[in-house]
C-alpha positions in Angstrom: 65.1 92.2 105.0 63.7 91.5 101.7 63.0 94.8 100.6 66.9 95.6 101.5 68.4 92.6 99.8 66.2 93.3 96.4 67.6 97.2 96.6 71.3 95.2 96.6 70.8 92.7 94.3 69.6 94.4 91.3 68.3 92.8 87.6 71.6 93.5 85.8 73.5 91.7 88.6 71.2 88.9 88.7 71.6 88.5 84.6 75.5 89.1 85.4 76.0 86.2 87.5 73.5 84.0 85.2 76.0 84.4 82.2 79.1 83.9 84.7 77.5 80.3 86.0 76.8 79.3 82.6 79.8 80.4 81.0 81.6 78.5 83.9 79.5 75.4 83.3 80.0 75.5 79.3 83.7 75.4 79.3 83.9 72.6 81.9 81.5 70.5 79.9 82.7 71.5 76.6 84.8 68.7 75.4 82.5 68.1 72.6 83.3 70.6 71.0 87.4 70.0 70.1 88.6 68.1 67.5 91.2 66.8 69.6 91.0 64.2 71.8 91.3 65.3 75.4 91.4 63.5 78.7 91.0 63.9 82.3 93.4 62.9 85.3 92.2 60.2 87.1 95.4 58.9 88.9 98.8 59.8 89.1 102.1 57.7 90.4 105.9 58.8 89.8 107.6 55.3 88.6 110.9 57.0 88.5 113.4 59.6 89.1 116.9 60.9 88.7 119.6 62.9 90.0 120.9 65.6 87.3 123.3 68.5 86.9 122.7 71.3 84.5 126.0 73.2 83.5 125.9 75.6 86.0 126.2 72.5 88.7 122.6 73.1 90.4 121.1 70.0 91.2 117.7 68.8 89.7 115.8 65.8 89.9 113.7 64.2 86.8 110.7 62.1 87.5 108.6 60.3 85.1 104.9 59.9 85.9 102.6 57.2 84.9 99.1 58.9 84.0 95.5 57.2 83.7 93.7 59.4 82.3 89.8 59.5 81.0 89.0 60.4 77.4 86.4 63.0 77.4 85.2 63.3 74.2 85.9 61.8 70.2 85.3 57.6 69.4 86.9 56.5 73.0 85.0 58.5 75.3 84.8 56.9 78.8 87.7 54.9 77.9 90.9 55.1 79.9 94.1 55.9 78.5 97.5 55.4 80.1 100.3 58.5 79.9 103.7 59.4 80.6 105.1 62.4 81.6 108.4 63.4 82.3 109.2 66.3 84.9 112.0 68.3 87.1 111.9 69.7 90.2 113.0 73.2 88.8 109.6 73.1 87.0 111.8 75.5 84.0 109.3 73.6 81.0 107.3 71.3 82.2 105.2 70.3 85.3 104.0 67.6 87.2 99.8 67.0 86.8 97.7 66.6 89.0 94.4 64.4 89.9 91.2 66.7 87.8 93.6 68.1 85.3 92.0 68.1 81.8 95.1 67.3 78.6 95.0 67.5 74.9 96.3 63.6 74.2 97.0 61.7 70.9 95.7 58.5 71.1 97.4 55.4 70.2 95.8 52.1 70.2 97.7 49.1 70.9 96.0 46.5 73.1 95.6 49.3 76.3 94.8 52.4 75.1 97.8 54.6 75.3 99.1 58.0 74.1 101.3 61.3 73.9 100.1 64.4 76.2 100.0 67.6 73.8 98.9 70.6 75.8 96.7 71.4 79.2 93.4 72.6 78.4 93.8 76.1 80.0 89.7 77.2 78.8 88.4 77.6 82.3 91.2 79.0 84.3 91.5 82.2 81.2 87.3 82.2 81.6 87.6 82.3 85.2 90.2 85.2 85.0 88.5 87.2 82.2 85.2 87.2 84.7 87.6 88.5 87.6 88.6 91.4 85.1 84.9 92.1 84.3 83.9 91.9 87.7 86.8 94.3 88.8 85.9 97.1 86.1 81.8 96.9 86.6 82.4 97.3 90.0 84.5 100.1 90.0 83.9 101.4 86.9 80.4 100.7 87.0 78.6 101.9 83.6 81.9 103.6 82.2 83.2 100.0 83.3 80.9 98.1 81.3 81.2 100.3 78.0 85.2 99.8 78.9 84.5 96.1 78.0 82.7 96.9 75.7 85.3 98.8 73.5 88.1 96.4 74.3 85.4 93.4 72.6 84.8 95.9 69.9 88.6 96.9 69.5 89.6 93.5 69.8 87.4 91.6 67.1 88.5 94.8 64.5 92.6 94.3 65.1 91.3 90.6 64.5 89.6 91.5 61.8 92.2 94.1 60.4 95.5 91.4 60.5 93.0 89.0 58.6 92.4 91.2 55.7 96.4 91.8 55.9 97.2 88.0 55.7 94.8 87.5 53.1 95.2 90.5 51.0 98.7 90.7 49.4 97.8 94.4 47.8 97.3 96.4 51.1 99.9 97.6 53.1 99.9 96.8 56.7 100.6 100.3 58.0 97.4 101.7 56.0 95.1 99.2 57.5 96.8 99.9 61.0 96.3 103.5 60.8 93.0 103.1 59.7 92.7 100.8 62.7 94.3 103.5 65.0 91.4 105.8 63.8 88.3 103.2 64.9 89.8 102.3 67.8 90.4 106.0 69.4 86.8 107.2 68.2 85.4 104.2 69.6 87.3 103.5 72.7 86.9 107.6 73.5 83.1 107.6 72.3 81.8 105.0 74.6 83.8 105.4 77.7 83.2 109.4 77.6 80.0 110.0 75.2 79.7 112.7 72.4 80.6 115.6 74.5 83.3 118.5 73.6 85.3 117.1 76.2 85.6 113.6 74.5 86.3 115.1 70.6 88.9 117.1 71.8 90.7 113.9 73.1 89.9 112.5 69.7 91.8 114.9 67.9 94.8 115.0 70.5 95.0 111.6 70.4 95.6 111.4 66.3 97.4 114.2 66.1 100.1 113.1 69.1 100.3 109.4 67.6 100.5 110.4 64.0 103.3 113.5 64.9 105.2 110.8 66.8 104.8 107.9 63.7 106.0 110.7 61.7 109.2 111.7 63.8 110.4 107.9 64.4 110.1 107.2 60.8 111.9 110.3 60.2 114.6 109.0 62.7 115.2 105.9 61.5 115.5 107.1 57.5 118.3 109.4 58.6 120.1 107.0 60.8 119.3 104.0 58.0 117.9 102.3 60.6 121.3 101.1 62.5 121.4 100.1 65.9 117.8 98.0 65.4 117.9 94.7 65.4 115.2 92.4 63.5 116.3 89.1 64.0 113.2 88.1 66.4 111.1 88.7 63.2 113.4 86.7 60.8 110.4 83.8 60.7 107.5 85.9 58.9 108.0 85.9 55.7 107.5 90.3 55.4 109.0 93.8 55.4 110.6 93.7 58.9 110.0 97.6 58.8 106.4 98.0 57.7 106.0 95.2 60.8 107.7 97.1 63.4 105.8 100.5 62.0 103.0 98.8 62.3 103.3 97.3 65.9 104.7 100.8 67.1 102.1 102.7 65.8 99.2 100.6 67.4 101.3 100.2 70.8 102.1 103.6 71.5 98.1 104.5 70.9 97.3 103.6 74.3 99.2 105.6 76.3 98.4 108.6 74.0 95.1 108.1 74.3 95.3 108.0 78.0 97.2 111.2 78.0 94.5 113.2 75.7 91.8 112.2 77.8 93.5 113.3 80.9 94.4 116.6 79.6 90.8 117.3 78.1 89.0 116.0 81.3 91.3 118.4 83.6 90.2 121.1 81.6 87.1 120.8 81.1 86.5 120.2 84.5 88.5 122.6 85.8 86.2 125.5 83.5 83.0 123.8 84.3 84.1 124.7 87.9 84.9 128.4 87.1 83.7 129.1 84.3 85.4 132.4 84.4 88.7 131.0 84.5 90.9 133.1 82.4 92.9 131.6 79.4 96.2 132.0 80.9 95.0 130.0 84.2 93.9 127.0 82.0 97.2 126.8 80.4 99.5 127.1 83.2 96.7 124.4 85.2 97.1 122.3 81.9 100.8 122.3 81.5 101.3 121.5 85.2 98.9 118.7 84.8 101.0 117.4 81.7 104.4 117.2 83.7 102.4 115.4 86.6 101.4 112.6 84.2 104.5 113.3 81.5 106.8 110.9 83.9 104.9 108.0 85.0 103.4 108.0 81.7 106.7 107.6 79.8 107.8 104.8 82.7 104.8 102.5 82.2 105.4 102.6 78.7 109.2 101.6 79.1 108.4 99.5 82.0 105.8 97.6 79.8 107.9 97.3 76.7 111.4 95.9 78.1 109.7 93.6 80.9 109.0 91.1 77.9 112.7 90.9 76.9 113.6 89.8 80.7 113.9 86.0 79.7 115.6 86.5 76.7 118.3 88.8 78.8 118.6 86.3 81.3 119.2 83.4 78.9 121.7 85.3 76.7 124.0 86.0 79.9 123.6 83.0 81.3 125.4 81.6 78.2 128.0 84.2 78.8 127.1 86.6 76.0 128.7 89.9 76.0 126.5 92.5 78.0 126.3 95.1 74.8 125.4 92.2 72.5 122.6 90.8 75.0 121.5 94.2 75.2 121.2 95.0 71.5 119.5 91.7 70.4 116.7 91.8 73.0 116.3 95.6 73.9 117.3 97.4 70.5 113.0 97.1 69.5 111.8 97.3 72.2 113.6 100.3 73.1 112.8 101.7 70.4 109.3 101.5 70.8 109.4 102.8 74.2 111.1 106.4 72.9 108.4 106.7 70.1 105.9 106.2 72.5 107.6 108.2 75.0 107.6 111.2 72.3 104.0 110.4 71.4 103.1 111.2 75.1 105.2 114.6 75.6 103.8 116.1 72.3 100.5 115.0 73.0 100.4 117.2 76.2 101.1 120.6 74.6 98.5 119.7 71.8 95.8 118.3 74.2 95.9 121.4 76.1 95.6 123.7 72.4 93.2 121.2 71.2 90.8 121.7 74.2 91.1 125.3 74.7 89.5 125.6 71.5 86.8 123.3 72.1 86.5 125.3 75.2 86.5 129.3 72.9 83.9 127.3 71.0 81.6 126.3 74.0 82.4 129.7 75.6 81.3 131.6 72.8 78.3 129.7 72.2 77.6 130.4 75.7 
């Protein structure tokens, strides 16, 4: 029984769940660590409510809650503080809190300690669901799992790390340091998931060429049409070039699903001749082209899909105040749409260059053979 549980439970799993109990354990214990004040629910007890109407003659109920509260960390710790919050049954913007729940609180000291709640400290429920994601990939994913992790850390820290420089350098345009970024992140993301194999340059290349082509087509697009139809107003409030922005953000979102398409098309390939390695040319490109219009539509829907799903709110709000349906549509859709069709082109060039890019890698690896 021993033997078979130590063949199970292996060293890496053992470190694994080590750093998920004391990740766990840091985060609920880390109140020292804020500079603001936070407190914890102790007891709860609704002094009061009301009947209301909104415009639309649903009914809703307000409450106001009486709080005490225990302050966790800062001059008062161990103290109690008394809160109020006010909440409606429809739950739209705020919520009622319960007994254990942790809350960023301004403090106000006038005989009882008193104060104004600020925020929920959400640490440990986004830990807790960044584990499940870990857990999910290493298990099915196993070691192409945990360098999948890896890359998004790595790709992650460097878009960090890339809008910094931005924000803080006034010379640099933000397009140039996102395509520079578009370059790290497909060598890197490909590289470690796949290895330095044929296989994983040609997906490299495909994956530049089909996101730069497709960069270069919208941009054409948009110069010819002067831009009309798009509508910038949600980026009114940042102060730069509303273009260069939206370049920028197309060109990093519709990497992704390029990328994915490249490394389809080059693994199909590949493995298809590692199979048969007499396969003839013709074979390879009809096999390839049929795998390309297989992926072509779902592709282009979970880019569309993932793009317009944000604006849902926005869409519902704007009708519910009895906007016009073309207006509503243009002021929340015009963008995103936008980036869905450049995307959308990135991924239907990026299957006939995928399949030319890695037939070549493949003449290369046949002639060496």
């Amino acid at each position: 029984m021993f033997y078979f549980l130590k063949r199970i439970v292996s060293k890496h799993t053992i470190i694994l769940v080590v750093c998920f109990a004391a990740s766990m354990w840091f985060v609920y214990h880390n109140h020292s660590f804020y500079e603001r004040s936070i407190a914890k629910v102790i007891e709860t007890k609704v002094e009061d409510s009301t009947e209301t109407m909104d415009r639309y003659n649903n009914e809703d109920r307000l409450f106001t809650q009486g709080i005490i509260a225990e302050i966790k960390n800062g001059p008062q710790k161990g103290q109690t503080i008394h809160l109020t919050n006010q909440y409606s049954s429809s739950g739209a913007y705020d919520h009622e809190y319960k007994v254990g729940t942790e809350l960023f609180v301004s403090i106000e000291k006038a005989g009882k300690i008193t104060g104004k709640i600020l925020d929920v400290k959400r640490d440990k429920y986004l830990l807790l669901v960044t584990w499940m994601f870990i857990f999910t990939l290493l298990i099915v994913g196993k070691r192409q799992g945990l360098f999948s992790i890896i890359s998004l850390a790595v790709n992650a820290l460097l878009l960090s790390y890339a809008l910094d420089v931005y924000l803080h350098t006034s010379g640099i345009s933000l397009l140039w340091i996102c395509s520079i970024s578009v370059i790290v992140f497909t060598v890197i993301s490909l590289l470690l998931v796949n290895g330095f194999n044929e296989k994983t340059y040609a997906a490299i290349v495909a994956t530049l060429l089909g996101t730069c082509i497709s960069l270069l087509i919208t941009y054409s697009v948009m110069w010819v049409t002067s831009e009309q139809g798009l509508r910038y107003e949600e980026m009114q409030f940042i102060a730069r070039p509303y273009k260069m922005v939206f370049m920028a953000g197309l060109f990093i979102g519709s990497l992704g699903a390029v990328m994915d398409v490249a490394i389809t098309m080059s693994s199909s390939l590949f493995e298809l001749f590692e199979k048969n390695k007499n396969i003839s040319v013709k074979a390879l490109k009809t096999s390839g082209m049929e795998i390309g219009k297989d992926i072509m539509g779902t592709m282009t829907n979970v880019l569309f899909f993932a793009y317009v799903s944000g604006s849902i709110p926005m869409i519902i709000l704007y009708l519910k105040n009895a906007s016009p349906v073309g207006f509503t549509l243009s002021m929340n859709l015009s963008l995103e749409l936008a980036r869905a069709l450049a995307g959308g082109i990135g991924i239907v060039l990026t299957i006939p260059i995928g399949l030319y890019v890695t037939l070549f890698f493949l003449y290369r690896m046949r002639a060496k053979a």
